[in-house]
C-alpha positions in Angstrom: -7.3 -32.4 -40.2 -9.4 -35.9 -40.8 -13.1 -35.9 -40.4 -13.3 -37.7 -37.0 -11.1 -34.9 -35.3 -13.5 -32.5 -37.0 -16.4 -34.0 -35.3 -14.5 -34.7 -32.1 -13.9 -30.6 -31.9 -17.9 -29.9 -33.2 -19.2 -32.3 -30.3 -16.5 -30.8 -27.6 -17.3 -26.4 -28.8 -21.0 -27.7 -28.5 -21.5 -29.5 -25.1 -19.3 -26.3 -24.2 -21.9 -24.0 -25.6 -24.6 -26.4 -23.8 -22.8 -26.0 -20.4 -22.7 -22.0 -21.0 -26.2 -22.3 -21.8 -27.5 -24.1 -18.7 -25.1 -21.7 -16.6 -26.8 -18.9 -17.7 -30.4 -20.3 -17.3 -29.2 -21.4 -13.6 -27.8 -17.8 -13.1 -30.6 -15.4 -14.2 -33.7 -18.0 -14.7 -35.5 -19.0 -17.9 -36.3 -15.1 -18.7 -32.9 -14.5 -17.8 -32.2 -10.1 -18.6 -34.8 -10.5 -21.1 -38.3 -10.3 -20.2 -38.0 -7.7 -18.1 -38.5 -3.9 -17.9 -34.2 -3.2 -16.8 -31.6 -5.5 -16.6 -31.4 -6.0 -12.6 -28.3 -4.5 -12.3 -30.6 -1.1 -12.5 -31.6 -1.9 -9.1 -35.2 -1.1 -10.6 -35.1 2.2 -10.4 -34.2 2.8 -14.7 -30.8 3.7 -13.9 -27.7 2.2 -13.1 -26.4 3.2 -10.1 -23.0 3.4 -11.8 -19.4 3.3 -9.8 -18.6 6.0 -6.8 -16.8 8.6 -7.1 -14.1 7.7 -4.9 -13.9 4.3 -7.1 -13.7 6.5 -10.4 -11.0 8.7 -9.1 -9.2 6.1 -7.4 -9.0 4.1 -11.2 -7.9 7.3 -12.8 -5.7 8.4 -10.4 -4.0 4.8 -10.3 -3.6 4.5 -13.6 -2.1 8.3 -14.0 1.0 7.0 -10.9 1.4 4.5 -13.3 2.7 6.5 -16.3 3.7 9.1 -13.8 6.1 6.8 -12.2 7.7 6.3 -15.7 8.4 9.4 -16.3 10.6 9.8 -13.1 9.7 13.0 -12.3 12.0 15.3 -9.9 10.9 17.0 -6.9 8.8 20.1 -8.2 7.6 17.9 -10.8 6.1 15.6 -8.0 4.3 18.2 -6.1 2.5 20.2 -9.2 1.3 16.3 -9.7 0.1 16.0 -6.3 -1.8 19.2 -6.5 -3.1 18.1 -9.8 -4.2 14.5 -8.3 -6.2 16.2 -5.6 -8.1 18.4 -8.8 -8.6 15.1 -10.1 -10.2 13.9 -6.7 -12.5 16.8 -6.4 -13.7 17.4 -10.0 -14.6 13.6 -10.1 -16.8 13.9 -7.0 -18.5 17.0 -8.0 -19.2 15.5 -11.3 -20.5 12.7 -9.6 -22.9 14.1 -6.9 -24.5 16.2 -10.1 -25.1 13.5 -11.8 -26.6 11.4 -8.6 -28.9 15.1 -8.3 -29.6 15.0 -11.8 -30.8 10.8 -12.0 -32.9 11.8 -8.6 -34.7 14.9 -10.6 -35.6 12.8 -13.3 -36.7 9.7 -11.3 -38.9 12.0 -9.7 -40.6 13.6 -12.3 -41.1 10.0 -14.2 -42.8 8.6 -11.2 -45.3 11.6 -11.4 -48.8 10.1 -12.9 -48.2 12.9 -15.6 -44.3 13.4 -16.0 -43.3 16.8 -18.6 -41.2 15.5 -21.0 -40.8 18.6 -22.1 -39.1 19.7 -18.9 -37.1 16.8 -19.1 -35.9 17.2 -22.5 -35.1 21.2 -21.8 -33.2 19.8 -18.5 -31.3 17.3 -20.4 -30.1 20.1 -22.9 -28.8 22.2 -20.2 -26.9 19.5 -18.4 -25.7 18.5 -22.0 -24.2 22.5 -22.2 -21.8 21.8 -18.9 -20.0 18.9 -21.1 -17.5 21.0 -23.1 -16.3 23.1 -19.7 -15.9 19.3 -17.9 -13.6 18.4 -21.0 -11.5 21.4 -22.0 -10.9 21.9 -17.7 -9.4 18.5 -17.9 -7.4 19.1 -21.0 -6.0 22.3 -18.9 -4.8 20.0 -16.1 -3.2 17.9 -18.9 -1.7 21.0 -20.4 -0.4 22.0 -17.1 1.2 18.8 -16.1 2.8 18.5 -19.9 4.2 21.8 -19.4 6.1 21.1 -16.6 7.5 18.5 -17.7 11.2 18.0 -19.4 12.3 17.4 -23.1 12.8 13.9 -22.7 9.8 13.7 -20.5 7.2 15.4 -23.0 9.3 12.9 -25.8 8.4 9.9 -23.6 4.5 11.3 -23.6 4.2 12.0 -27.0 5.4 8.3 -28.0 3.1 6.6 -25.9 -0.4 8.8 -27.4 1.6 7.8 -30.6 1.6 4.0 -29.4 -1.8 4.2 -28.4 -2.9 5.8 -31.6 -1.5 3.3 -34.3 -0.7 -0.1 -32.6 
């Protein structure tokens, strides 16, 4: 590559760089995320308000059809995965409205002139002790739909962790 093409691409990645820059003053002002307590998306409040439920499950639940649909699975097969999606559906939302509960609680008790942080911290801990039930209930719904599922099916499973795994 001569010199002159060098300098040609250094002039073209930096007024590209520029343009970024100015786009991103215009966008969120000369302070732009920085300079202030939250990044706005936080709506002010400290937290995010994060996606709904229905949104969450709906992703999941999508992307779960996908593979699903692969798999071709035969009648039974199709309702034990129905009953399963609906699980889904429900765990998601319960999750979700404790954790809404849970951001209100401690928004509260910050805004206090004198929040605990003791009582925060304690609270925090015993949320953090529901985590392993959340996890090992979904790996039961995975066990349960593996199960019921063929040879050639659970084969088909197995190769894509294995895909996923080591690319």
């Amino acid at each position: 590559m001569t010199r002159k093409k060098k300098i040609v691409i250094g002039a073209l990645v930096l007024s590209l760089a520029f343009a970024a820059g100015i786009g991103a003053v215009a966008v969120r002002g000369l302070n732009g995320a920085w300079g202030k307590a939250f990044h706005p998306g936080f709506h002010r409040t400290g937290f995010h308000h994060g996606p709904h439920a229905e949104d969450v499950a709906d992703f999941l639940i999508w992307k779960m059809d996908k593979h699903m649909k692969e798999l071709n699975l035969n009648e039974p097969q199709k309702q034990e995965y129905e009953k399963a999606k609906e699980g889904i559906r429900k765990s998601i939302a319960d999750v979700v409205s404790r954790r809404m509960e849970f951001h209100g609680i401690v928004r509260d008790e910050m805004n206090r002139e004198n929040p605990d942080v003791n009582a925060l911290a304690s609270l925090v801990k015993e949320r953090a002790n529901h985590i392993p039930d959340m996890v090992s209930k979904h790996i039961d719904l995975f066990l349960n739909l593996y199960n019921m599922l063929d040879e050639d099916q659970k084969a088909r499973v197995i190769d894509m962790f294995r895909s996923r795994m080591y690319p």
